[in-house]
C-alpha positions in Angstrom: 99.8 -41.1 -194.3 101.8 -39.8 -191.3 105.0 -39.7 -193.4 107.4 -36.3 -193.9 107.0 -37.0 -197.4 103.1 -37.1 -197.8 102.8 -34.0 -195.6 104.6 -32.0 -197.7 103.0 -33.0 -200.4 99.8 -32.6 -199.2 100.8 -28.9 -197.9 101.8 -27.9 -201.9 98.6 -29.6 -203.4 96.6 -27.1 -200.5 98.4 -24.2 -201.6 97.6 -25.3 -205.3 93.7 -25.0 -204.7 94.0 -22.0 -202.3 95.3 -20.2 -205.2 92.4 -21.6 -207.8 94.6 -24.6 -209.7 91.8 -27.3 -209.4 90.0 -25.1 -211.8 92.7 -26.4 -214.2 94.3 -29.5 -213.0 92.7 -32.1 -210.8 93.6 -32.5 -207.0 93.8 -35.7 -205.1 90.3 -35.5 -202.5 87.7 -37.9 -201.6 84.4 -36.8 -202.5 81.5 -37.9 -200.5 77.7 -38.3 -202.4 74.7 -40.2 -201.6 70.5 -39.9 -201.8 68.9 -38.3 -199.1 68.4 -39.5 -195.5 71.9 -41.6 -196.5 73.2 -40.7 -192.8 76.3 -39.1 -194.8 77.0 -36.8 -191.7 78.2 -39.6 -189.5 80.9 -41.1 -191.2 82.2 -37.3 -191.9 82.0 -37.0 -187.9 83.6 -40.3 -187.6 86.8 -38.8 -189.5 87.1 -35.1 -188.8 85.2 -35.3 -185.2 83.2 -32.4 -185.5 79.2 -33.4 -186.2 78.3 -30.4 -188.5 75.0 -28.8 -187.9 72.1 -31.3 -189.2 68.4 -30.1 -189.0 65.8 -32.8 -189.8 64.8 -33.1 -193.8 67.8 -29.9 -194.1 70.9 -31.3 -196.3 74.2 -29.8 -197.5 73.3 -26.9 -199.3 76.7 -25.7 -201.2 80.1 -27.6 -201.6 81.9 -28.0 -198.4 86.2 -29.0 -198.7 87.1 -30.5 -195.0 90.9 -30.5 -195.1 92.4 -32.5 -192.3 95.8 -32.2 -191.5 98.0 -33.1 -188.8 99.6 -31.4 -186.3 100.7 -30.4 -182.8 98.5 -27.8 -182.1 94.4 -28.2 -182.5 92.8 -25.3 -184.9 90.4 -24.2 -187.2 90.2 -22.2 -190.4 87.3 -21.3 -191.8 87.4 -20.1 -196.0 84.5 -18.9 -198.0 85.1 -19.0 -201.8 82.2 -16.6 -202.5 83.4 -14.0 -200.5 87.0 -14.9 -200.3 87.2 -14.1 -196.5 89.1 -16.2 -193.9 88.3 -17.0 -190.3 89.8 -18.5 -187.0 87.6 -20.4 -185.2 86.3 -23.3 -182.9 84.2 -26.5 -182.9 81.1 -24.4 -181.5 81.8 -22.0 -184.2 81.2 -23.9 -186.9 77.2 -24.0 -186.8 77.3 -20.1 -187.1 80.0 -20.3 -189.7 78.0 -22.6 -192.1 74.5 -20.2 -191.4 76.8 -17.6 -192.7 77.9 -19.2 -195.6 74.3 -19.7 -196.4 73.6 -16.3 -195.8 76.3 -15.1 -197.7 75.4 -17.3 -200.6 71.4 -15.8 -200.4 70.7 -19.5 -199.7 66.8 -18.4 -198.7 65.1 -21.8 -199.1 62.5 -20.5 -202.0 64.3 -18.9 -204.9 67.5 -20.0 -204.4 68.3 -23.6 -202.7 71.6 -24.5 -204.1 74.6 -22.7 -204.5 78.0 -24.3 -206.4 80.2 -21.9 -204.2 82.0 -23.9 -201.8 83.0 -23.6 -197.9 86.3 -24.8 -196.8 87.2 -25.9 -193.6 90.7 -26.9 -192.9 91.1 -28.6 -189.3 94.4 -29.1 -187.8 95.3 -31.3 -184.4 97.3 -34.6 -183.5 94.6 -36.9 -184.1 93.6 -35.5 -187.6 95.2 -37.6 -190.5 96.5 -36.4 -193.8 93.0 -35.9 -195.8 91.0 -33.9 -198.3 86.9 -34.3 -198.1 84.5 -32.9 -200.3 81.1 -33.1 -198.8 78.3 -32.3 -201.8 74.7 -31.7 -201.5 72.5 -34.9 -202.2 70.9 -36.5 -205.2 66.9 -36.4 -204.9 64.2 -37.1 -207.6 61.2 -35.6 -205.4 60.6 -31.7 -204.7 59.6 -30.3 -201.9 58.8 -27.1 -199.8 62.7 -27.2 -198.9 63.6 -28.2 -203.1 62.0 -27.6 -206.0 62.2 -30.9 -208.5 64.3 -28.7 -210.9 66.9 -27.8 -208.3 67.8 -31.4 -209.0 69.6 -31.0 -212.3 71.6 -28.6 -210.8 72.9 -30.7 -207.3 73.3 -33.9 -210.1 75.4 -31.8 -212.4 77.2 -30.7 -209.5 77.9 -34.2 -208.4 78.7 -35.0 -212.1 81.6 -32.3 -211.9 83.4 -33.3 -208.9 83.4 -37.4 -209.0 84.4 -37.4 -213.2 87.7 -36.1 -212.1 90.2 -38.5 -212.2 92.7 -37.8 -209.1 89.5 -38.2 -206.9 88.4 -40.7 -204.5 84.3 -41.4 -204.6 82.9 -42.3 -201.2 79.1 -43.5 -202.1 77.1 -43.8 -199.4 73.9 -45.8 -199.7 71.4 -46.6 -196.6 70.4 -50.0 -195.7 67.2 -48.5 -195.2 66.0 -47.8 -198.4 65.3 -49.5 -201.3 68.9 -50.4 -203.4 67.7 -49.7 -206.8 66.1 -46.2 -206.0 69.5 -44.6 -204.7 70.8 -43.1 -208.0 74.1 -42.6 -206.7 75.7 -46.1 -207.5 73.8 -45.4 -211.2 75.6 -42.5 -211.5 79.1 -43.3 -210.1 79.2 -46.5 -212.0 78.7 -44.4 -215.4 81.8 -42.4 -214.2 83.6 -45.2 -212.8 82.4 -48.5 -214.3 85.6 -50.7 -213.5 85.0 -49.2 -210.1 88.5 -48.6 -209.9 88.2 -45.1 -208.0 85.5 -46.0 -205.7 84.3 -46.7 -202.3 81.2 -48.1 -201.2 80.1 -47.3 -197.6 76.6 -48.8 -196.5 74.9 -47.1 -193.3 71.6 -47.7 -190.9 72.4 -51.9 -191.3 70.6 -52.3 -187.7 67.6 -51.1 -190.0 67.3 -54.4 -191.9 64.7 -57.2 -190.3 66.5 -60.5 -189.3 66.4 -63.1 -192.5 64.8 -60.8 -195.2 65.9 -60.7 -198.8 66.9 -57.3 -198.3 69.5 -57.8 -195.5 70.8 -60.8 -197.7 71.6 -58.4 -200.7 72.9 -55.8 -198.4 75.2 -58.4 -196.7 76.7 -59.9 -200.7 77.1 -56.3 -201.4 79.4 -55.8 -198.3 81.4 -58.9 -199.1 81.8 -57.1 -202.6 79.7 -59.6 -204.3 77.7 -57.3 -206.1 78.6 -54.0 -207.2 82.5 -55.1 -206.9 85.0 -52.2 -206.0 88.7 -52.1 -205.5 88.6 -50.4 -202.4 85.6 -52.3 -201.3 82.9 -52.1 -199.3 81.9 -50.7 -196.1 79.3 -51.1 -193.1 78.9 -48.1 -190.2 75.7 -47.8 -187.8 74.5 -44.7 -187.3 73.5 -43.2 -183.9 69.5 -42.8 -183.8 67.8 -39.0 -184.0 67.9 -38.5 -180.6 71.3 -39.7 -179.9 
């Protein structure tokens, strides 16, 4: 991944989707999509280590592109699509930047919930590697005060879009905590992927699972890709509690 080679190939696909080409032609990127209360954040924090701003029952509103790229110097670019504006910033600046984007995106929390503009942040340093992450807004059946029932069409279509593309990568994240069957996202990645080919399962909250249950057995077979059977495979990552 650290190769001359890769970089620069990396560096024309970024300057292929700064100037609109994924509208047209697929770009390599690993797309990230779960259920709610997944504990998606983490393992985005584990990779690009910034945590971005979580408030409890408050998920990924909009489309969010992390580029990651290597390189001497640590900095961070901040890119809205909607208002095509750019915008140097820091770690601490990133909270504000993603309120904005919501702002900017009249993201109010009653008529409008979801938006399919996208934020792009592209972070540079010498521990980054050589990656492009889409973070999407997650899949829920349920409406509440925060999400109307029919603003679930929309986030499913949008989920639809990005993981049928063929140059992608599907991260799907499920929790150990809830029920296997009711998280829709291996339903709907195996209808796009069903050789599972293109996918990769990452399992979070294990410590959640009592000692000896049924349901720590199944969660253990699907690890060992005994189950739903991937070629990149399975994954296990323990999230940090609430107040951690």
């Amino acid at each position: 991944l650290q190769s001359i080679e890769y970089r620069d190939l990396l560096g024309i696909i970024d300057r292929l989707r700064l100037q609109g080409i994924s509208q047209f032609v697929d770009l390599p990127q690993i797309i990230v999509c779960s259920n709610q209360s997944s504990g998606k954040s983490f393992p985005l924090k584990a990779v690009s280590g910034i945590l971005f701003p979580i408030k409890n029952n408050l998920y990924t509103r909009f489309p969010t592109e992390l580029i990651l790229r290597h390189s001497p110097s640590v900095g961070i670019n901040v890119h809205m699509s909607l208002a095509q504006t750019e915008e140097e910033t820091d770690v601490l600046g990133i909270s504000r930047m993603v309120e904005d984007t919501k702002d900017a995106m009249s993201l109010n929390g009653n008529e409008k919930v979801f938006s399919t503009d996208i934020l792009r942040i592209e972070i540079s340093g010498p521990l980054q590697p050589y990656l492009t992450i889409v973070d999407l807004p997650v899949l829920f059946l349920a409406g509440n005060k925060n999400q109307l029932i029919e603003d679930s069409e929309l986030v499913k279509s949008l989920v639809f879009g990005y993981i049928r593309k063929l140059r992608s990568i599907i991260l799907a994240v499920v929790s150990a905590k809830s029920d296997f069957a009711l998280q829709q996202v291996i339903q709907y990645v195996r209808a796009i992927d069903p050789k599972g080919n293109r996918t990769l399962g990452l399992i979070t909250k294990p410590d959640t699972l009592d000692e000896g249950s049924d349901s720590k057995r199944f969660f253990i077979e699907l690890a060992q890709n005994k189950d739903f059977k991937f070629r990149l495979g399975w994954y296990v990552l323990r999230n940090r509690s609430y107040t951690t």
